[in-house]
C-alpha positions in Angstrom: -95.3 77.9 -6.3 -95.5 77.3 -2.4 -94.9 73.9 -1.4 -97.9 72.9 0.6 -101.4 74.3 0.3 -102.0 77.0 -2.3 -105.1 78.6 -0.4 -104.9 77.0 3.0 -102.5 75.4 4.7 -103.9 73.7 8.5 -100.9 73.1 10.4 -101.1 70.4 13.8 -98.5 70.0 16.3 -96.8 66.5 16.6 -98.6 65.4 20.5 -100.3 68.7 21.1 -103.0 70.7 20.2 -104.0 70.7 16.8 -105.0 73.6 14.1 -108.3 74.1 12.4 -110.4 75.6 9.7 -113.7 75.6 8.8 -115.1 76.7 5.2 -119.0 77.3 5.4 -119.9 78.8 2.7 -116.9 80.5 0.9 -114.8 79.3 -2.1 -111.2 78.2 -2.4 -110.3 78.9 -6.0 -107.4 79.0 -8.4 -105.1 78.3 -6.4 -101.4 76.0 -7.2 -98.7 74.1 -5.0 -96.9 70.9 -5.0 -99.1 69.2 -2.3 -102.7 70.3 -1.8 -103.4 72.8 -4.1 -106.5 74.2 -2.4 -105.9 73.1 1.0 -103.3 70.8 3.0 -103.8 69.4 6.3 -101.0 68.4 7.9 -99.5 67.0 10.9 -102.9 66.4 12.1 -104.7 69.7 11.2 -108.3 69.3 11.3 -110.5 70.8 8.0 -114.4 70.9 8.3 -115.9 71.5 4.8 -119.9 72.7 5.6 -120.5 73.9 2.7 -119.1 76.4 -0.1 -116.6 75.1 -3.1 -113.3 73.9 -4.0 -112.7 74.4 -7.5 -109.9 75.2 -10.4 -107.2 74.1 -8.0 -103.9 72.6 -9.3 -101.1 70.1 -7.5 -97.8 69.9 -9.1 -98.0 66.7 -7.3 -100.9 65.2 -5.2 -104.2 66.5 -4.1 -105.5 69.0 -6.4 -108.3 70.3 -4.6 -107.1 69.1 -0.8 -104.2 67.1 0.4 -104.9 65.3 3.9 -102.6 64.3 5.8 -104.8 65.5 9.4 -108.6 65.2 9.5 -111.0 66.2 6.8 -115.0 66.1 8.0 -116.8 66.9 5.2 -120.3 68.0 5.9 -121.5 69.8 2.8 -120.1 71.4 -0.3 -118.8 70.9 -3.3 -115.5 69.9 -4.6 -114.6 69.6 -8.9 -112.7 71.4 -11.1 -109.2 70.4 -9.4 -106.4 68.9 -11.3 -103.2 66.9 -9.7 -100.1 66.3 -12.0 -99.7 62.7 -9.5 -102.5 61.4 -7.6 -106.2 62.6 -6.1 -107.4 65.6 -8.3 -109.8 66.3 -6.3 -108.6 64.7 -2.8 -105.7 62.7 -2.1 -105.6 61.0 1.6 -102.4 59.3 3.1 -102.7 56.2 4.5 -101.3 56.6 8.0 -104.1 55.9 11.4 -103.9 59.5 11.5 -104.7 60.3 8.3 -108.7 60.2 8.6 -112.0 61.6 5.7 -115.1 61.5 6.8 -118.4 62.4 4.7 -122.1 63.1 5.3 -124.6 65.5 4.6 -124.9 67.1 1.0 -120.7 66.4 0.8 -119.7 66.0 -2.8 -117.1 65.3 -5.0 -117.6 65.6 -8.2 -116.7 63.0 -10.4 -114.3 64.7 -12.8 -112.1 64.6 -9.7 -111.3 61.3 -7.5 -110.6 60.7 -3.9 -107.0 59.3 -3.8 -107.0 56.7 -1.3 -103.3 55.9 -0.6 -101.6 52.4 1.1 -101.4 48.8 1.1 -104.3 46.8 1.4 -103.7 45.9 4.9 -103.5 49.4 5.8 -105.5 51.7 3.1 -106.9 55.0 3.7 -110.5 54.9 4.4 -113.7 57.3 3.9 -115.9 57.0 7.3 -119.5 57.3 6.9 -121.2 57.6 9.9 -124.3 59.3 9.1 -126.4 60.1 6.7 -125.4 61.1 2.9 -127.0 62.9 0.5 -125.2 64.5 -2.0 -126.8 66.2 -5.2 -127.1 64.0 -7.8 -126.8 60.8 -5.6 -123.0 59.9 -6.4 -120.7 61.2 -3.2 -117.5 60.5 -4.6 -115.5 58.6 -7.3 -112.7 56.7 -5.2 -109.2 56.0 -6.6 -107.0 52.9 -5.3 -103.7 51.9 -6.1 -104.0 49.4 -9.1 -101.1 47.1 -8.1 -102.2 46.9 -4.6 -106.1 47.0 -5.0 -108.6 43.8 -4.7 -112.1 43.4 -4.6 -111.7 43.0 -0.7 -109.9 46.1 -0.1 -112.1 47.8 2.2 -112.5 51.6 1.2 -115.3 52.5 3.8 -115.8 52.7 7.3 -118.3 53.6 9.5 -121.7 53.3 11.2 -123.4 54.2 8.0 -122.0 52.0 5.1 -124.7 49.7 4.8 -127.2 52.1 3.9 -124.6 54.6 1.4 -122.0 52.7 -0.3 -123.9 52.8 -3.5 -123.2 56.3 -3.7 -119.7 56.0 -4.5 -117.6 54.6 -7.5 -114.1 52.7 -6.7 -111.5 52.6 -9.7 -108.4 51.6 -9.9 -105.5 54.3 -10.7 -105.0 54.4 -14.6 -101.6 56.3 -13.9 -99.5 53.4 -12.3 
C-alpha cells in the first residue's frame, strides 16, 4: 500500500509553484493508500475535477476517494463508491487556510460517500460555492462534521453562491467519534 494517493498523488512546493491535475473525462478506480485513496493533494497541489468518476477507492485512513490537503475545484463529475477506514469516504478536507473545495457545475458526490470537513468550529474546513450548481439528482454532497465540535452555527459553506444552493447539500455529524 503507498502511503499517499493510490492513483494520483498532486504534489505543491511549500512558497513556490504549485502542481496540478486535471481529470475531464477519465476514471480513477480501484485504487488503495493510507491517505487519499484515489487522489491526494498535498502541499498545496491543485486538482480540477471536470468531469469523469472517482469510484471503488479505498483509504486505510482518510479520504477514500480524495484527500485534500491543496485545492480541489470541482466542476463536474462524479464521485461514490469510495470507502475510508477513518474519515471522508468519499472526500476528506483538512482544515488549514490552505486547505480549500470548491464546487459548481454538474459536481457530485454521491451520497453513500461524505465530504469530511475537518477542524474546530472557529476554524472548519469549508466548501465554496461561487457559482452555479447543478448536480444530477439535485443533492451535491452529504457533508460530515466532527460531532464533538459541530453546532448548528458551524458554518460549512462559503461563497458568492450559498444563498441560492445550500439546499443541495446534507450536513451530519460523524457517527464514528
Amino acid at each position: 500500500i503507498v502511503a499517499y494517493g493510490g492513483g494520483v498523488y498532486v504534489k505543491g512546493q511549500a512558497g513556490g509553484t504549485s502542481a496540478s491535475f486535471t481529470l475531464e473525462n477519465g476514471t480513477i478506480k480501484n485504487n488503495t493508500a493510507y491517505f487519499g485513496g484515489g487522489v491526494v493533494l498535498n502541499n498545496g497541489g491543485i486538482f480540477n475535477m471536470q468531469g469523469g468518476t472517482i469510484e471503488g477507492n479505498h483509504a486505510t485512513n482518510d479520504g477514500g476517494g480524495v484527500g485534500v490537503q491543496g485545492i480541489m475545484k470541482m466542476t463536474g463529475g462524479t464521485i461514490s463508491g469510495n470507502t475510508a477506514s477513518g474519515k471522508g469516504k468519499g472526500v476528506y478536507v483538512s482544515s488549514n487556510q490552505q486547505r480549500v473545495m470548491e464546487m459548481s457545475g454538474s459536481a457530485k458526490i454521491d451520497t453513500d460517500n461524505d465530504v469530511y470537513l475537518d477542524g474546530m468550529a472557529s476554524n472548519n474546513a469549508k466548501i465554496t460555492v461561487d457559482d452555479t450548481l447543478n448536480p444530477l439528482g439535485g443533492i451535491a454532497a452529504r457533508i460530515t462534521v466532527p460531532d464533538n465540535k459541530y453546532q448548528s452555527t458551524t458554518k460549512v459553506l462559503d461563497g458568492s453562491a450559498v444563498g441560492t444552493h445550500y439546499t443541495k447539500f446534507a450536513v451530519t455529524p460523524d457517527v464514528k467519534e
